[in-house]
DRENMAR-59659 format. One record per residue: x, y, z of N, C-alpha, C in turn; residue number from 1. Coordinates in Angstrom, 2 decimals. Example, Ala and Ser with C-alpha at 12.3 -4.5 7.8 and 13.67 -1.06 7.14 Angstrom:
// residues 2
{n.east: 13.19; n.north: -5.69; n.up: 7.80; ca.east: 12.30; ca.north: -4.50; ca.up: 7.80; c.east: 13.20; c.north: -3.30; c.up: 7.80; pos: 1}
{n.east: 12.85; n.north: -2.25; n.up: 7.08; ca.east: 13.67; ca.north: -1.06; ca.up: 7.14; c.east: 12.90; c.north: 0.03; c.up: 7.87; pos: 2}
This chain:
// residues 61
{n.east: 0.84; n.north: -1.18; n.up: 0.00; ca.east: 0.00; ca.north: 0.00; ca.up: 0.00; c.east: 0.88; c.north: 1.24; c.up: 0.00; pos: 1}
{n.east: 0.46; n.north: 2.04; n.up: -0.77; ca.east: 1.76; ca.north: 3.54; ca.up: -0.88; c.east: 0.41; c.north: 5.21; c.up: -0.90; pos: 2}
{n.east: 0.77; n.north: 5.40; n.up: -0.74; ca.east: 0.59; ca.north: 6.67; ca.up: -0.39; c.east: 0.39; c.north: 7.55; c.up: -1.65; pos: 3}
{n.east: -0.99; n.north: 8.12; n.up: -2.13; ca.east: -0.44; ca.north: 9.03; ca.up: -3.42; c.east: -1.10; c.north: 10.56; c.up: -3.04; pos: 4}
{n.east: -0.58; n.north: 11.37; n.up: -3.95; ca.east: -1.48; ca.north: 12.90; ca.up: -3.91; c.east: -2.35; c.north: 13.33; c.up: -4.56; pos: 5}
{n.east: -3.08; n.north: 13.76; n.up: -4.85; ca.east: -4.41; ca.north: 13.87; ca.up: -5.44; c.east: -4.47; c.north: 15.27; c.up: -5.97; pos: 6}
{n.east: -4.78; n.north: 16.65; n.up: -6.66; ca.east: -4.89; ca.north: 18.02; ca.up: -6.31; c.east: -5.67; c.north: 18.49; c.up: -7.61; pos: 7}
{n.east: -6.15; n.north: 19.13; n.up: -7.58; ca.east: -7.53; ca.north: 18.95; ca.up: -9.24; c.east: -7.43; c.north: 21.36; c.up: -8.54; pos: 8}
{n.east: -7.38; n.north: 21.28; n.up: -9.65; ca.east: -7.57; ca.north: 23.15; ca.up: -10.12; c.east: -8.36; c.north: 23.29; c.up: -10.68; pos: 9}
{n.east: -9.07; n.north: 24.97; n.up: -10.48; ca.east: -9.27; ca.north: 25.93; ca.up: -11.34; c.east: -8.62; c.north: 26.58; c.up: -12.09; pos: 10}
{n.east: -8.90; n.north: 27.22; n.up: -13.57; ca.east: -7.91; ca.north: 27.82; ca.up: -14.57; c.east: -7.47; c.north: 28.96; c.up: -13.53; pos: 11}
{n.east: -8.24; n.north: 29.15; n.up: -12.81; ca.east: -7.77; ca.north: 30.88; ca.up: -12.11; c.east: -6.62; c.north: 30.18; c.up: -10.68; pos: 12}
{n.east: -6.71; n.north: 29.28; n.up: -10.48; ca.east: -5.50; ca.north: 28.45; ca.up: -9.83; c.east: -6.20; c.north: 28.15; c.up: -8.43; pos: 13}
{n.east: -7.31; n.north: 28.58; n.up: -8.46; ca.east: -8.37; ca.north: 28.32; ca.up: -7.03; c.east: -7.41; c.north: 26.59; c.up: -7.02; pos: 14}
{n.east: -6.94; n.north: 25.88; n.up: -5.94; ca.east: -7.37; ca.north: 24.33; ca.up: -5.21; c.east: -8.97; c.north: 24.09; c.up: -5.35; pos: 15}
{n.east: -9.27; n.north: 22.37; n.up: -5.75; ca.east: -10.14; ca.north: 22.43; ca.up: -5.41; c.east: -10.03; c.north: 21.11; c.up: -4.49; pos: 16}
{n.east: -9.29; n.north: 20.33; n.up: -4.82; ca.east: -8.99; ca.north: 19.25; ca.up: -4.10; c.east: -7.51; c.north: 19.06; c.up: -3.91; pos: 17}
{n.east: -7.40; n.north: 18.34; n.up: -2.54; ca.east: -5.68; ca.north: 18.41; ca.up: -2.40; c.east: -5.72; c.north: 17.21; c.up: -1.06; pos: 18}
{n.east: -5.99; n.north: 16.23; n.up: -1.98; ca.east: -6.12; ca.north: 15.02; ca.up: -0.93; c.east: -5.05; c.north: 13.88; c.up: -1.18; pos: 19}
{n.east: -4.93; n.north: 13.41; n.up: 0.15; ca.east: -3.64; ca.north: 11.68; ca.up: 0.05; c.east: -4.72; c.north: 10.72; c.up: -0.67; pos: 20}
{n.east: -4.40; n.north: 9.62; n.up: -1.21; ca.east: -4.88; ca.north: 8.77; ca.up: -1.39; c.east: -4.61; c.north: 7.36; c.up: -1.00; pos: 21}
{n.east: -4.78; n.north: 5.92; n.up: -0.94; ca.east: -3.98; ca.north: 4.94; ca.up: -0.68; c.east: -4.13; c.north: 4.03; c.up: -1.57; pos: 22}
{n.east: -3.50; n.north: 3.29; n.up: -2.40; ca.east: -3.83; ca.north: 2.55; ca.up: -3.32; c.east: -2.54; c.north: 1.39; c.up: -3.14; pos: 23}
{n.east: -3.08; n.north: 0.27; n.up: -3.56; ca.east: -2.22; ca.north: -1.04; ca.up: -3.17; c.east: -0.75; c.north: -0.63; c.up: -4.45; pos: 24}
{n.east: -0.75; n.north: -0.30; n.up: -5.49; ca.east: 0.41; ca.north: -0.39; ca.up: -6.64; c.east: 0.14; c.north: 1.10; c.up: -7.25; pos: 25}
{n.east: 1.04; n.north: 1.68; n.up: -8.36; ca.east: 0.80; ca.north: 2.50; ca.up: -9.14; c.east: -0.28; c.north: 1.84; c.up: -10.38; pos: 26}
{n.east: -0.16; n.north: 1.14; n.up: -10.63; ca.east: -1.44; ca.north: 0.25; ca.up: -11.90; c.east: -2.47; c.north: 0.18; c.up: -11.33; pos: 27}
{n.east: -2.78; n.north: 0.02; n.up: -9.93; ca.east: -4.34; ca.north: 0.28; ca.up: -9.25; c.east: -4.77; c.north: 1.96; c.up: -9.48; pos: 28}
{n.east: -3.85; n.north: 2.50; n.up: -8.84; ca.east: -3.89; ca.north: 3.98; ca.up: -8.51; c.east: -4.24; c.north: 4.61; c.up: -9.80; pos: 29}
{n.east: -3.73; n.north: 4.52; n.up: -10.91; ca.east: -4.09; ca.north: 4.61; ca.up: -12.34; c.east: -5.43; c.north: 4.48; c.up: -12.65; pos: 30}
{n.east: -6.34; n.north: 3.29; n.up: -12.30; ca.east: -6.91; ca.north: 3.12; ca.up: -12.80; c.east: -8.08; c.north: 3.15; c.up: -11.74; pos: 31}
{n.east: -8.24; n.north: 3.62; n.up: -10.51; ca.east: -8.73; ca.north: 3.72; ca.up: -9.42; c.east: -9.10; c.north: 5.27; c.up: -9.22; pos: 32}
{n.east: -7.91; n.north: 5.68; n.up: -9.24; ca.east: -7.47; ca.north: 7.33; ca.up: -9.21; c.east: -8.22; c.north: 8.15; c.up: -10.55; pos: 33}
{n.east: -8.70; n.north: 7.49; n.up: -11.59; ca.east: -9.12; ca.north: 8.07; ca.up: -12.54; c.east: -10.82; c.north: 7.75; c.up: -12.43; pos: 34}
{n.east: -11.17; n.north: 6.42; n.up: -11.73; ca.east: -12.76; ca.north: 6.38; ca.up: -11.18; c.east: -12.65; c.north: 7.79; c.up: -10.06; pos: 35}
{n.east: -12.30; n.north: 7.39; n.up: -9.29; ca.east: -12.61; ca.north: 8.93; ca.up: -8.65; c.east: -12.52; c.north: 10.15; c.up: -8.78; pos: 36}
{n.east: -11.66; n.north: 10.47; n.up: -9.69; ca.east: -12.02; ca.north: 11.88; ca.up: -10.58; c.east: -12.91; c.north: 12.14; c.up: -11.05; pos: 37}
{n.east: -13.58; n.north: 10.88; n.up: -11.82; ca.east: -14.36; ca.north: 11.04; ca.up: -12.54; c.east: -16.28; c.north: 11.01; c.up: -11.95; pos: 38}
{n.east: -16.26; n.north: 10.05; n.up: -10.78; ca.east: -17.28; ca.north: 10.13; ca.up: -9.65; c.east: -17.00; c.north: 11.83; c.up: -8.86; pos: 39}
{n.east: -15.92; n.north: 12.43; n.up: -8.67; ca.east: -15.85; ca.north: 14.12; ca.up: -7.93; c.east: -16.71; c.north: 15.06; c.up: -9.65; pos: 40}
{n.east: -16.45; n.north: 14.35; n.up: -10.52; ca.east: -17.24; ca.north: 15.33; ca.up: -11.46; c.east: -16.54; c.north: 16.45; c.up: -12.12; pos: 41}
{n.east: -14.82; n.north: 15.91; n.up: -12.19; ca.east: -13.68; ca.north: 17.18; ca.up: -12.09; c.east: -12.78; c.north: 16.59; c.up: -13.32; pos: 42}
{n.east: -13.27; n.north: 15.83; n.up: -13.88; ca.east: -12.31; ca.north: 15.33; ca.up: -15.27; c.east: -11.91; c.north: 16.17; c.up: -16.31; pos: 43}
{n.east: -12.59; n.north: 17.10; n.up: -16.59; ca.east: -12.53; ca.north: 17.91; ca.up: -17.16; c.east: -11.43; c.north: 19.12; c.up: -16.71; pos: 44}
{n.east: -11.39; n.north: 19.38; n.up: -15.41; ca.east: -10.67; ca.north: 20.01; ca.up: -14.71; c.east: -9.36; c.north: 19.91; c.up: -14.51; pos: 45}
{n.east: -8.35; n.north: 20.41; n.up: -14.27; ca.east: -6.68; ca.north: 20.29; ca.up: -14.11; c.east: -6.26; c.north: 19.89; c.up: -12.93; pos: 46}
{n.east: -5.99; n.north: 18.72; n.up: -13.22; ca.east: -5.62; ca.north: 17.38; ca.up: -11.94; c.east: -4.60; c.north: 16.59; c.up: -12.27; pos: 47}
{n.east: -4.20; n.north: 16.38; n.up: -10.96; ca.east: -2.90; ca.north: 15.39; ca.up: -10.81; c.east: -2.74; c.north: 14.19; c.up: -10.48; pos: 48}
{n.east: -1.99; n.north: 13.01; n.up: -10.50; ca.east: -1.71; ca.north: 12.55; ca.up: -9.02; c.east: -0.63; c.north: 11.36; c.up: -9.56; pos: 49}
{n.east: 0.04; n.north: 11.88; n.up: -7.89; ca.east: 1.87; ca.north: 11.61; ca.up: -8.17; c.east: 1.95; c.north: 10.59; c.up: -6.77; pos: 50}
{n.east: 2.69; n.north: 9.61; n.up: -7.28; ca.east: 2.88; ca.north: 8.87; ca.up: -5.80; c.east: 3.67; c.north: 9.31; c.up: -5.36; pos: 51}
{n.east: 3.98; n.north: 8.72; n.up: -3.65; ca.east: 4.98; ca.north: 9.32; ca.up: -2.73; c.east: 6.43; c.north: 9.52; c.up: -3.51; pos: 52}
{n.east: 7.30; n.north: 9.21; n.up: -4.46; ca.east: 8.36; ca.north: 9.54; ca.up: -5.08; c.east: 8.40; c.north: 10.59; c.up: -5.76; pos: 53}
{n.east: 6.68; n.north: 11.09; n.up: -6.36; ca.east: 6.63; ca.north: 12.32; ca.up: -6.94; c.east: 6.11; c.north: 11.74; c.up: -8.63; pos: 54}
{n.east: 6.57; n.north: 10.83; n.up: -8.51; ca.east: 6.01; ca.north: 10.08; ca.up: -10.16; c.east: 4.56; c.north: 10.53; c.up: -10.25; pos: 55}
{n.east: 4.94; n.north: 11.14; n.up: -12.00; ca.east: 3.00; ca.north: 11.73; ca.up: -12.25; c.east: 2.49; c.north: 10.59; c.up: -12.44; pos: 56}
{n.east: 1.65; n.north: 10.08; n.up: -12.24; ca.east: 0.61; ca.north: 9.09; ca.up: -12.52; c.east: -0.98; c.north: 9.52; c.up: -13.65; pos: 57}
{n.east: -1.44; n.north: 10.55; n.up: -13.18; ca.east: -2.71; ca.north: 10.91; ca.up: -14.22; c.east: -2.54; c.north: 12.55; c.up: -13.94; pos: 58}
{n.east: -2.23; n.north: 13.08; n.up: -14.90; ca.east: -2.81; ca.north: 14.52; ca.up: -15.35; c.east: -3.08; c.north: 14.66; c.up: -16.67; pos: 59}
{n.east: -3.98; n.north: 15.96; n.up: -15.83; ca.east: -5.06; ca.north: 16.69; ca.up: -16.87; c.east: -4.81; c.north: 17.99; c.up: -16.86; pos: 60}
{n.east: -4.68; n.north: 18.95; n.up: -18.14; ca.east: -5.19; ca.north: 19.83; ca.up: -18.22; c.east: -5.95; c.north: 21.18; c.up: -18.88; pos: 61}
């Protein structure tokens, strides 16, 4: 289990989310991490998420 970061923007740079996440691998988190973007309703929106090493995993923007 590892630890990832989560953080989804506004164009005007508002945060709108800036949450840890926990996911068993980076290939879960991928594909886990992108259901829940997409259930917050923010896919469209400029989002990240990097595991604890900093590796991007899914952005958008």
């Amino acid at each position: 289990m590892g630890n990832y970061r989560f953080t989804a923007f506004e164009k005007s740079g508002e945060t709108l989310f800036d949450e840890v996440w926990t996911f068993e691998s980076d290939e879960v988190a991928k594909v886990e991490g992108q259901k829940r973007i997409e259930e917050k309703g923010i896919a469209a929106k400029t989002h990240r998420l990097v595991n604890s090493s900093g590796k991007l995993l899914l952005f958008h923007v």
